[in-house]
C-alpha positions as CSV (number, residue, x, y, z in Angstrom):
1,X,0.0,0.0,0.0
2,X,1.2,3.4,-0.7
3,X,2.5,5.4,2.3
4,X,-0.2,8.4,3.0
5,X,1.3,12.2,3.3
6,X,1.1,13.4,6.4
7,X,-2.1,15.1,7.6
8,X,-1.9,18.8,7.0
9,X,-2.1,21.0,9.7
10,X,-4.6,23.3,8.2
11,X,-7.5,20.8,8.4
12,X,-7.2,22.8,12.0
13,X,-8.8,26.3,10.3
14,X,-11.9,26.6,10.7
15,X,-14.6,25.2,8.7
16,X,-11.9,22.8,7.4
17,X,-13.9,19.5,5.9
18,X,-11.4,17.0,5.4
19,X,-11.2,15.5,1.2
20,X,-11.9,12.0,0.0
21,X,-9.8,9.5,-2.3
22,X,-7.5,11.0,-3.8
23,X,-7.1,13.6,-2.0
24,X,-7.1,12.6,1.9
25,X,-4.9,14.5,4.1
26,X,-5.9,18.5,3.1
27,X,-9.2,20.3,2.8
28,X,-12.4,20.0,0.4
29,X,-13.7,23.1,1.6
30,X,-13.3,25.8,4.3
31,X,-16.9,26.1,4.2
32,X,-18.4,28.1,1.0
33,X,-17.5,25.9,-2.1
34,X,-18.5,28.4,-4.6
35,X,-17.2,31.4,-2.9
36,X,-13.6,29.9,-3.0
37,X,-14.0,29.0,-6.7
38,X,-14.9,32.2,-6.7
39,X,-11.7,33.5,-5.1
40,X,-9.3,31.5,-7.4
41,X,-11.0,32.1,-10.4
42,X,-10.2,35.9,-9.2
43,X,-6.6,35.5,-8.3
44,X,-7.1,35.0,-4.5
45,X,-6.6,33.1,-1.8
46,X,-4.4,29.5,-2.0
47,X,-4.9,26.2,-1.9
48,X,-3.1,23.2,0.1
49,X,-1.9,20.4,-1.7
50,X,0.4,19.6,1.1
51,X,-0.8,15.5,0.4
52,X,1.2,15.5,-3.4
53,X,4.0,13.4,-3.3
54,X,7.1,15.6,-3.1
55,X,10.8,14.4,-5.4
56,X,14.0,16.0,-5.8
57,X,16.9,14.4,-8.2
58,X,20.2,16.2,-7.7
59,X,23.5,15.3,-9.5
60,X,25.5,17.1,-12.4
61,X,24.2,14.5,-14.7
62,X,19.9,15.0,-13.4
63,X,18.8,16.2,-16.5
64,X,20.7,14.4,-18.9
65,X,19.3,11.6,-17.1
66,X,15.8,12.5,-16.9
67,X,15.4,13.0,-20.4
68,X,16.1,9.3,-21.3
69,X,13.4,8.6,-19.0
70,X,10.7,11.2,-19.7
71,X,8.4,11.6,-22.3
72,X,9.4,15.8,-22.1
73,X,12.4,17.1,-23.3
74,X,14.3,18.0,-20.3
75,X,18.0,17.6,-21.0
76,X,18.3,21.7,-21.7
77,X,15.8,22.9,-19.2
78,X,16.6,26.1,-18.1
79,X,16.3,26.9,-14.1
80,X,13.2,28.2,-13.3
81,X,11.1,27.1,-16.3
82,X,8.1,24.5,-15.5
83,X,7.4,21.7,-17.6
84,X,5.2,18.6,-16.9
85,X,6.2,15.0,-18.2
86,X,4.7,11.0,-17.8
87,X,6.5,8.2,-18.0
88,X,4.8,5.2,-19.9
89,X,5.4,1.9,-19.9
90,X,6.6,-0.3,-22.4
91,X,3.3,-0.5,-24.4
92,X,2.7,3.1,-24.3
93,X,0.4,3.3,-21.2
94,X,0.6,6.1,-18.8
95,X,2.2,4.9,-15.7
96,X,3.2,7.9,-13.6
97,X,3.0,12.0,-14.1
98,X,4.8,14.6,-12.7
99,X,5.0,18.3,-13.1
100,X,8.7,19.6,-12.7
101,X,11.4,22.4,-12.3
102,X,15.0,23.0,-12.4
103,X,16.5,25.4,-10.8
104,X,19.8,25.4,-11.7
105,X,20.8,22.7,-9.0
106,X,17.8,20.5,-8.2
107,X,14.9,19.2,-10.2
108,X,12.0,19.3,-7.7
109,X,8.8,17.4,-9.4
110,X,5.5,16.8,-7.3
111,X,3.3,13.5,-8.5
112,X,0.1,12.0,-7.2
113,X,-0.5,11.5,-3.8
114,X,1.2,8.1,-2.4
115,X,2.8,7.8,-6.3
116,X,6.0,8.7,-5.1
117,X,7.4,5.7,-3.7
118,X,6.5,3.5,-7.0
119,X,8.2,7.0,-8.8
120,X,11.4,6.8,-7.0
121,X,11.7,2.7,-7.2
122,X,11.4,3.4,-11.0
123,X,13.6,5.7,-10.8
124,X,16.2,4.1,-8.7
125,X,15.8,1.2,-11.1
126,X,17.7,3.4,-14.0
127,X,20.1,5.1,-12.1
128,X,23.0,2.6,-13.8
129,X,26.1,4.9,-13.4
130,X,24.8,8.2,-14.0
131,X,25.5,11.1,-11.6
132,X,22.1,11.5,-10.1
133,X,20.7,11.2,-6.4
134,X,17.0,10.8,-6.1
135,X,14.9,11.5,-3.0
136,X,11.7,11.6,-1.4
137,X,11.0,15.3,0.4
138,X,7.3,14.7,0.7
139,X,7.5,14.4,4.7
140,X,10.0,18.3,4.7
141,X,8.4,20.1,1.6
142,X,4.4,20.6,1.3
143,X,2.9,21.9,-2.3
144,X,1.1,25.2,-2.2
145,X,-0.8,26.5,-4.9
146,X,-1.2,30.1,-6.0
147,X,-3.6,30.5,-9.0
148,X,-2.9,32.4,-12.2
149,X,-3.4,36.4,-11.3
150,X,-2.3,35.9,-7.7
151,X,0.1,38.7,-6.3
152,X,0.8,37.5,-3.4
153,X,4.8,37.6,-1.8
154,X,6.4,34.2,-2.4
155,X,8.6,33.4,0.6
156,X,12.4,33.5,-0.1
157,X,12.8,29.9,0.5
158,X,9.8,28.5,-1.5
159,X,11.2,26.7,-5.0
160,X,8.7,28.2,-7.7
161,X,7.0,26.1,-10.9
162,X,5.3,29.1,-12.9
163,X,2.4,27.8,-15.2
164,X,-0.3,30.0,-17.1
165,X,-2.5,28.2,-14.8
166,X,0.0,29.5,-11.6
167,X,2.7,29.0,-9.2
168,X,3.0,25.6,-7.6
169,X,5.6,26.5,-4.2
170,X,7.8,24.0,-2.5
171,X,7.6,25.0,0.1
172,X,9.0,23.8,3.7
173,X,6.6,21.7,5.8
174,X,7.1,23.7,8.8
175,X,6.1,27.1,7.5
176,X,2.8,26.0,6.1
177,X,0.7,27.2,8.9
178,X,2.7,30.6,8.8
179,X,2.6,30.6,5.0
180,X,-1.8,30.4,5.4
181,X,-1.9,33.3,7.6
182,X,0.0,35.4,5.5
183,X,-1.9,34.3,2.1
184,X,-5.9,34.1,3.1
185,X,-8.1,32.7,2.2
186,X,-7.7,29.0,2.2
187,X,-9.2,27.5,-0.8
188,X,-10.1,23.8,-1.0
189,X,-9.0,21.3,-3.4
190,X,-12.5,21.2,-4.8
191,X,-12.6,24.6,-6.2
192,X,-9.2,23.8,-7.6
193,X,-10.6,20.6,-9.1
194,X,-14.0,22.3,-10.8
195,X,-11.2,25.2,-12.5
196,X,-9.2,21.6,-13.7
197,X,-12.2,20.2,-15.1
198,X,-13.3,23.4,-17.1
199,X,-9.9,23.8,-18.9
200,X,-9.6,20.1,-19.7
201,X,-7.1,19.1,-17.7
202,X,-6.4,15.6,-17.3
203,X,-5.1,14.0,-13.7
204,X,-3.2,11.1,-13.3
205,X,-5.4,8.4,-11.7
206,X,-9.1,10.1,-12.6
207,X,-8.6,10.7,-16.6
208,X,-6.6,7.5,-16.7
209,X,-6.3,4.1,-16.3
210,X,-4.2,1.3,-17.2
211,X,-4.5,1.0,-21.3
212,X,-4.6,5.1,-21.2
213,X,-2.2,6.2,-23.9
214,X,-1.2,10.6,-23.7
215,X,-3.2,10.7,-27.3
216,X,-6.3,9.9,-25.6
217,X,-6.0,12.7,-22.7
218,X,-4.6,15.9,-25.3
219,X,-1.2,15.6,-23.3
220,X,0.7,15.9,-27.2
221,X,2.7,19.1,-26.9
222,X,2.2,19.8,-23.0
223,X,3.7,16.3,-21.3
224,X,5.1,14.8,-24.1
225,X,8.0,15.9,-27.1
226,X,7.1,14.7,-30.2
227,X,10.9,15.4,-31.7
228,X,13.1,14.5,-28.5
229,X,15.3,10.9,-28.4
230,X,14.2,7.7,-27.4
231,X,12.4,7.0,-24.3
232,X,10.2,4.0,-22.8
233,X,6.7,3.7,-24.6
234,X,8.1,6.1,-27.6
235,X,7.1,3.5,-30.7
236,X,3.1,3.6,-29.4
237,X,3.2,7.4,-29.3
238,X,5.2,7.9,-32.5
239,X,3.0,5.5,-34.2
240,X,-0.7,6.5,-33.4
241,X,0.5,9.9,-33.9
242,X,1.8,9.2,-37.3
243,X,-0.2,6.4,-38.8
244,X,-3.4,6.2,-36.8
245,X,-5.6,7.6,-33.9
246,X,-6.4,6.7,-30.3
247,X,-8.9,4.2,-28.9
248,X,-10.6,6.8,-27.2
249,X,-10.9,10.2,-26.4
250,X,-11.2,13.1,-23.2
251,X,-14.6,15.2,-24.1
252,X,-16.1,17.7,-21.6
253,X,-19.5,17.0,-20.0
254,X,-22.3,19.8,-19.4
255,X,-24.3,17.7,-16.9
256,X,-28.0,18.3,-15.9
257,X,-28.1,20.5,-13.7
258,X,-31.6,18.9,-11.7
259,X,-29.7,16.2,-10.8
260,X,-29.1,16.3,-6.9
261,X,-25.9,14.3,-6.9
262,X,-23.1,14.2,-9.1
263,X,-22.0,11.1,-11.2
264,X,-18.8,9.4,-9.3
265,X,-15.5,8.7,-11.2
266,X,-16.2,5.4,-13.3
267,X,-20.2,6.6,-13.9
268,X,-20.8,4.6,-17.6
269,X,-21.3,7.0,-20.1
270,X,-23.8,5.8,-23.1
271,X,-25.3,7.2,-26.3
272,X,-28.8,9.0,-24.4
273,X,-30.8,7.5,-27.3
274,X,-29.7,4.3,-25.9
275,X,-31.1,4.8,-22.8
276,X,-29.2,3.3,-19.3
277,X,-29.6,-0.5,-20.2
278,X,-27.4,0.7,-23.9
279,X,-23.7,-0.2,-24.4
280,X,-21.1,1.3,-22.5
281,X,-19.2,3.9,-24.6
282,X,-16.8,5.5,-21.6
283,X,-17.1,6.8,-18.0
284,X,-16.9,9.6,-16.1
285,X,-13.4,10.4,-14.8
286,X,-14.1,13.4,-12.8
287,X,-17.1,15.6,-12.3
288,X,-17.7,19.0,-10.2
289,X,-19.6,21.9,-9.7
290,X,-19.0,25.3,-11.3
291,X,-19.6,28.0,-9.6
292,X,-20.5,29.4,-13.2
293,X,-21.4,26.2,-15.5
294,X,-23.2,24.2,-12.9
295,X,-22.2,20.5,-12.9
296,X,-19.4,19.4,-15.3
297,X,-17.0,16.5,-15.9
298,X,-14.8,14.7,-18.0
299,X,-15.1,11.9,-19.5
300,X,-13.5,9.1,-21.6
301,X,-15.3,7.6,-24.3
302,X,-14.6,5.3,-27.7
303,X,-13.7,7.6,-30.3
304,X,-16.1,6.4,-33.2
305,X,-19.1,8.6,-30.4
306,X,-20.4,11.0,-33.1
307,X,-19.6,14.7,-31.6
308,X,-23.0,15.9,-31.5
309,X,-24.6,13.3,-29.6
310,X,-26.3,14.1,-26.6
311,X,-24.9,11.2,-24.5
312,X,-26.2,9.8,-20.3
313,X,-23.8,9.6,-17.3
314,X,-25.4,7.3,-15.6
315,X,-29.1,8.7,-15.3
316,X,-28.0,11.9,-15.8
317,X,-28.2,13.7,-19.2
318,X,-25.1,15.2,-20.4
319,X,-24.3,17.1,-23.6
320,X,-20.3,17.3,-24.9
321,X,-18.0,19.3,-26.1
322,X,-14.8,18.0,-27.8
323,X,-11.5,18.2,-26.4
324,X,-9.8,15.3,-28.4
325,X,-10.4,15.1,-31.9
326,X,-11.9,11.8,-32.9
């Protein structure tokens, strides 16, 4: 079993309601759901992912290194620019992602809560002679996020990963209660999670599972380098990208919005003319509420589903929008 992240000490603040799978060990809420989406979608407030596993790879040779291993191209990274990667397996499945900067001396890379023990044994596993060391800082450094707008003062010991979606901080377990009081308002991880869904962002874990290949999810171009060298998994992506097209494909959901409860992760998705005793075409990966679009998801379905049809999450009615191609 993976080894949990320790329990954050902000679950403390009030209001604080504790998350479920995957995301035990920080905060859903503080309280007012659609106020903190609110919040972040304005620039404000943070949000404690204290529960991500935390990596650092040190070494002269870390980059070099990484890049035989990575689907990005990594070897020439320059400090202080982010990039995000996967590593697939031999077949071309997505087996772990992380999102990663240099900066100048240390890689630091965050991953999916508990992932960062199978990471590092990977990891370890293709060391071979190269000048790298590899360790696990999950227990010393907690994950803070600060989203896109946000002007608040990064503390002077916090490592930065800069996105157009904001500043991910490494930042040292002891000062996160410190850090919250200077940075309110806590935001939960839900808020953060309905903002993910509405740009089409996939999540290790929730948009995949174990025949996912990067086509599928739109990670082309953002976690993996269509013109770097060879890396584990490269033949599957060169070749559907080249000579053929993915099983299946990430489409957005607009969900009913009379529906009391939300479809769960692995909800079957079917053709609404079908009805809920048709075939299976997908599932639901993750759903939310917007504080805008009302309930929304993601899901994965075969990518013969014609675009324009209006297609059941469950019982609940759903119309799409494309985000893979077919």
């Amino acid at each position: 079993m993976p080894r949990p992240s320790p329990a954050s000490p902000l679950l403390s603040l009030p209001g604080a309601v504790p998350a479920e799978a995957p995301d035990e060990g920080v905060a859903a809420h503080y309280g007012d759901l659609f106020r903190e989406q609110r919040a972040l979608a304005d620039g404000a407030g943070f949000v404690d992912l204290s529960h991500r596993g935390v990596i650092t790879v040190t070494g002269a040779e870390r980059l070099s290194w990484l890049h035989l291993l990575l689907t990005q191209h990594v070897s020439d990274l320059p400090p202080g620019q982010a990039t995000e990667a996967l590593i697939l397996s031999a077949h071309g499945h997505i087996e772990h992602a992380v999102s990663l900067v240099d900066d100048g001396e240390t890689t630091w890379m965050h991953t999916e809560p508990g992932n960062q023990e199978a990471l590092i044994a990977y990891l370890e596993s293709m060391k071979f002679f190269y000048r790298a060391e590899v360790a696990d800082r999950t227990d010393e450094i907690a994950v803070v996020h600060l989203p896109a707008g946000s002007i608040a003062e990064v503390p002077g010991n916090a490592v930065v990963r800069e996105t157009a979606h904001g500043r991910d901080l490494f930042l040292p377990r002891a000062d996160l209660e410190s850090f919250a009081a200077d940075h309110s308002p806590a935001i939960g991880v839900l808020a953060l999670e309905a903002l993910r869904v509405e740009a089409h962002r996939p999540r290790l874990g929730l948009e995949t599972d174990h025949r996912t290949i990067p086509h599928e999810l739109g990670w082309i171009g953002t976690a993996v380098h269509l013109q770097k060298g060879c890396y584990r998994g490269q033949e599957t992506v060169a070749r559907v990208h080249n000579l053929g097209k993915p099983p299946r494909r990430l489409v957005f959901l607009h969900l009913d919005g009379s529906e009391v409860h939300l479809p769960p992760h692995g909800t079957p998705v079917r053709l609404a003319s079908d009805g809920e005793e048709g075939r299976q075409l997908g599932f639901i990966t993750t759903s939310a509420r917007h504080h805008e679009l009302g309930p929304i998801a993601l899901a994965l379905v075969k990518r013969n589903v014609p675009v324009d049809a209006p297609l059941m999450a469950g019982s609940t009615a759903a119309a799409q929008e494309v985000v893979v191609e077919p």
